[in-house]
N, CA, C and O of each residue as an XYZ file, in Angstrom:
304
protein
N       5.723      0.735      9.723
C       5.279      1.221      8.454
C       4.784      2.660      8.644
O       3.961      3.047      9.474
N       5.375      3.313      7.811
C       5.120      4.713      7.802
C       4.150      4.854      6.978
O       3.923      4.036      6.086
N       3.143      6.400      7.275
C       2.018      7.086      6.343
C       1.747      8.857      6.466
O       2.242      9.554      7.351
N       1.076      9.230      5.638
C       1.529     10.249      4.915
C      -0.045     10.422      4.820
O      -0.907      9.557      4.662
N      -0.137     11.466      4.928
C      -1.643     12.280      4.650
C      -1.826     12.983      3.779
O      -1.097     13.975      3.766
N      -2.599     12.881      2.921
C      -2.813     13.458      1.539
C      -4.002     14.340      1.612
O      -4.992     13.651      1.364
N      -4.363     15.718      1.875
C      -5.669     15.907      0.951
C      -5.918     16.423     -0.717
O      -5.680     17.513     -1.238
N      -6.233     15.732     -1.033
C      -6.943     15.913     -2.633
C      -7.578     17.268     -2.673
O      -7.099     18.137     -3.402
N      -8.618     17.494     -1.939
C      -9.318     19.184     -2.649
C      -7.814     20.233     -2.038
O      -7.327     20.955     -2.909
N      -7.288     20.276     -0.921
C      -6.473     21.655     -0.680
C      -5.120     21.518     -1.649
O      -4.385     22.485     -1.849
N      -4.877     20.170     -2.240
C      -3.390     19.022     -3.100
C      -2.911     19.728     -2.274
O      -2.863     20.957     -2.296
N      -2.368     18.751     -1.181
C      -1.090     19.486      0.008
C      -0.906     17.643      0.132
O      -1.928     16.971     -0.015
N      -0.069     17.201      0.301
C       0.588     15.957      0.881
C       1.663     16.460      1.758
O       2.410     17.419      1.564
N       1.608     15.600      2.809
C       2.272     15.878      4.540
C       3.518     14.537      4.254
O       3.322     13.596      3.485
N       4.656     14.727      4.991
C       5.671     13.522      4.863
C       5.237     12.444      5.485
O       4.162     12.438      6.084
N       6.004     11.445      5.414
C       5.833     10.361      6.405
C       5.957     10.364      7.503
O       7.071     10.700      7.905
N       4.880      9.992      8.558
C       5.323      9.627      9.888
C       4.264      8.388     10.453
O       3.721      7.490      9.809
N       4.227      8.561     11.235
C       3.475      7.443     12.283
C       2.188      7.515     12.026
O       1.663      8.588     11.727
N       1.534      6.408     12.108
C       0.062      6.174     12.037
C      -0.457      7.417     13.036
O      -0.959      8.518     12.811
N      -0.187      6.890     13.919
C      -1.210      7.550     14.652
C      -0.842      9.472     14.382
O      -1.705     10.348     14.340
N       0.270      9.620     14.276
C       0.378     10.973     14.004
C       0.092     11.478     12.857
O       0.031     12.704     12.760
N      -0.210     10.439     11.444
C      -0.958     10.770     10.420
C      -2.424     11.326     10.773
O      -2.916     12.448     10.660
N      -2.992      9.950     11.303
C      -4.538     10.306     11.861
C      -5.023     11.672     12.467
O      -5.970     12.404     12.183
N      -3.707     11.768     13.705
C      -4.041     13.249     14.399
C      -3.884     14.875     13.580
O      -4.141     16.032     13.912
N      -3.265     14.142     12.241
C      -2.916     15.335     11.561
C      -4.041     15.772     10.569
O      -4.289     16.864     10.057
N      -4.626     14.565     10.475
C      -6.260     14.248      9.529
C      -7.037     15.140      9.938
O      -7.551     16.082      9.334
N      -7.133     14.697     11.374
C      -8.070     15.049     11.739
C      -8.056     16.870     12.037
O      -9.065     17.572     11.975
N      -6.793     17.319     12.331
C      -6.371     18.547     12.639
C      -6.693     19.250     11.225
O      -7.395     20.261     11.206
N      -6.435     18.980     10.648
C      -6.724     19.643      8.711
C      -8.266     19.316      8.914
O      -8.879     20.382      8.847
N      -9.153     18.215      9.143
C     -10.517     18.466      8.515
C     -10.598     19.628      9.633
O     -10.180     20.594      8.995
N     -10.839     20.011     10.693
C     -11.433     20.964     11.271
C     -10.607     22.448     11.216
O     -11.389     23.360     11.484
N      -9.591     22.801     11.012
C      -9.018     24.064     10.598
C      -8.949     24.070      8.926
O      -8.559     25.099      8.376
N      -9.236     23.203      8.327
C      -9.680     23.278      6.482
C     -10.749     23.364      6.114
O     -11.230     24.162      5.309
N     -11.253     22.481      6.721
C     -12.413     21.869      6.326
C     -13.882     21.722      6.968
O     -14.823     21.017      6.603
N     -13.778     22.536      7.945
C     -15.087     22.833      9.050
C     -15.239     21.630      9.996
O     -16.078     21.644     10.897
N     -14.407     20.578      9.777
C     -14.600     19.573     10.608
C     -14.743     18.382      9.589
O     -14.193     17.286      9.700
N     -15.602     18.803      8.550
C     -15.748     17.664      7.637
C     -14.615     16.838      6.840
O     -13.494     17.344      6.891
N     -14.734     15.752      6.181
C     -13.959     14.964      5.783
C     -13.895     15.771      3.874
O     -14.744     16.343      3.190
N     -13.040     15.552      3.740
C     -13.131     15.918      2.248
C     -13.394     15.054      1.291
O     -13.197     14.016      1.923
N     -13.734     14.670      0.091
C     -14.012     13.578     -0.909
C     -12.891     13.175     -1.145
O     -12.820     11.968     -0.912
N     -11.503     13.817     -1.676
C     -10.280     13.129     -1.872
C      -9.228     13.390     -1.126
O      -8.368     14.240     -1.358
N      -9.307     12.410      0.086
C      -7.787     12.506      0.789
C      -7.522     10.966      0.881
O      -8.189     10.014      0.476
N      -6.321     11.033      1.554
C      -5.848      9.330      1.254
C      -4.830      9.290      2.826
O      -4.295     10.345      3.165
N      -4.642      8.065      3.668
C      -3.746      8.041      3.934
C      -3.001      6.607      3.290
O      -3.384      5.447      3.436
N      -1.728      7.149      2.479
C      -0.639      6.501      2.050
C       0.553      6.227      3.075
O       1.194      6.931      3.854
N       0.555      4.810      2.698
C       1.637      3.946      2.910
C       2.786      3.821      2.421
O       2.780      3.520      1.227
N       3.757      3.936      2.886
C       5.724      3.528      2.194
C       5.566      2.322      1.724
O       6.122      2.218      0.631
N       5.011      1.287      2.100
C       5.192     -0.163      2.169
C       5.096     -0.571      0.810
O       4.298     -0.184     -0.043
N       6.177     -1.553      0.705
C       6.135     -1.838     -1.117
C       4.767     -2.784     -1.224
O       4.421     -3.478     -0.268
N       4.165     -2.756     -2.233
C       3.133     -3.787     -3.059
C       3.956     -4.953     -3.662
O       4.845     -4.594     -4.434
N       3.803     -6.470     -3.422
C       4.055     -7.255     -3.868
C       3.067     -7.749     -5.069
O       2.049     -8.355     -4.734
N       3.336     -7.502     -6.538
C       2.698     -7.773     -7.832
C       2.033     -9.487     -7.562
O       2.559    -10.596     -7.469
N       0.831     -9.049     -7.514
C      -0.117    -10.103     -7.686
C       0.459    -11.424     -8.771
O       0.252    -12.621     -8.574
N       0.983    -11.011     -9.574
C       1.483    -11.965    -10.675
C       2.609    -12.686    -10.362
O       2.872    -13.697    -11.013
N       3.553    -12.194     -9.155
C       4.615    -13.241     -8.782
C       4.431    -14.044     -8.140
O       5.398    -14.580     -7.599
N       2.869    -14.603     -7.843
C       2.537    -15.625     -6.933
C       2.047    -16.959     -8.168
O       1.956    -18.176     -8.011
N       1.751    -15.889     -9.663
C       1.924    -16.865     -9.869
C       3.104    -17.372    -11.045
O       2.801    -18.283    -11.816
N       3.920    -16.978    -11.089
C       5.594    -16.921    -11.656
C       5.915    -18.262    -10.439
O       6.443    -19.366    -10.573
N       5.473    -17.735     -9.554
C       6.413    -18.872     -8.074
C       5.441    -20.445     -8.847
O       5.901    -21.346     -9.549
N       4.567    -20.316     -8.540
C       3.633    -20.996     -8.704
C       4.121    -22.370     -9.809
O       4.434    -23.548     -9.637
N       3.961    -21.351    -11.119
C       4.139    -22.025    -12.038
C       5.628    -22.707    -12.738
O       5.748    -23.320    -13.798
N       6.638    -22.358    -11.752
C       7.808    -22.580    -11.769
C       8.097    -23.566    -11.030
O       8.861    -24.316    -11.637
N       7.798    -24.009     -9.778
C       7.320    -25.156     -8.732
C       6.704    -25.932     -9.553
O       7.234    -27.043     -9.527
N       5.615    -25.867    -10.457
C       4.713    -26.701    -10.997
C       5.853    -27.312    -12.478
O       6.093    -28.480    -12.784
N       6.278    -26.243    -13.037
C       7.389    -27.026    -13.621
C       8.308    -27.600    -13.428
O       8.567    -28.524    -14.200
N       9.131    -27.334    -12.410
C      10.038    -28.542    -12.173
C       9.493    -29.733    -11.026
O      10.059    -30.825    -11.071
N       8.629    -29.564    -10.218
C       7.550    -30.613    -10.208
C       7.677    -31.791    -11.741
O       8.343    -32.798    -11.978
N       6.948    -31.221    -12.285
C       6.914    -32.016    -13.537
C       7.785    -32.370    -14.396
O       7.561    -33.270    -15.205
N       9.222    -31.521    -14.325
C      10.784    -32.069    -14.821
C      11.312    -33.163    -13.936
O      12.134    -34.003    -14.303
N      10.686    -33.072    -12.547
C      11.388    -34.732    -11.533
C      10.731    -35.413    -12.011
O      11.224    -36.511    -12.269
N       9.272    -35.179    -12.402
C       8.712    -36.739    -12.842
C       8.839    -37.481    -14.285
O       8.904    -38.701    -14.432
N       8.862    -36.399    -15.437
C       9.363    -36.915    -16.546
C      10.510    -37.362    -16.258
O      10.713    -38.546    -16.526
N      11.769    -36.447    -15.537
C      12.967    -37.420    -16.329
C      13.962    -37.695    -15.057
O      15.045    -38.279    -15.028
N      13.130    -37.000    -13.911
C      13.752    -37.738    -12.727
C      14.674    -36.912    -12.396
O      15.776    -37.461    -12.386
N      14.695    -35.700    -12.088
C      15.698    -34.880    -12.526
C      16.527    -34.662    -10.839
O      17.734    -34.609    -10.606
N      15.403    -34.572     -9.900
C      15.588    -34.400     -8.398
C      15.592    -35.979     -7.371
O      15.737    -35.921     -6.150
């Protein structure tokens, strides 16, 4: 999984690469940007998709219905 270094006060975002070469790049920007300090808005971002909280329960409740279509009418 790739990440990407963002700072918010200079708005510069860096491409994707490696954790650890995100971090070293963090850290290289707070002290030639930033005196060393951390800034209030930087981020390190992730590629990795987000799986929607709500398809757990789509799965869920779809199992629970045909669950309940074998037992009314016997279907499985």
């Amino acid at each position: 999984m790739a990440r990407r270094y963002r700072c918010g006060t200079c708005k510069q975002t860096w491409p994707y690469m490696s954790r650890e070469a995100a971090e070293a790049l963090r850290r290289t920007h707070h002290e030639s940007a930033h005196g060393g300090a951390a800034p209030d808005d930087e981020a390190l971002q992730s590629n990795a998709e987000r799986i929607d909280p709500m398809l757990y329960v789509y799965v869920l409740g779809g199992c629970t219905l045909l669950w309940l279509a074998d037992k009314v009418v016997g279907l499985f």
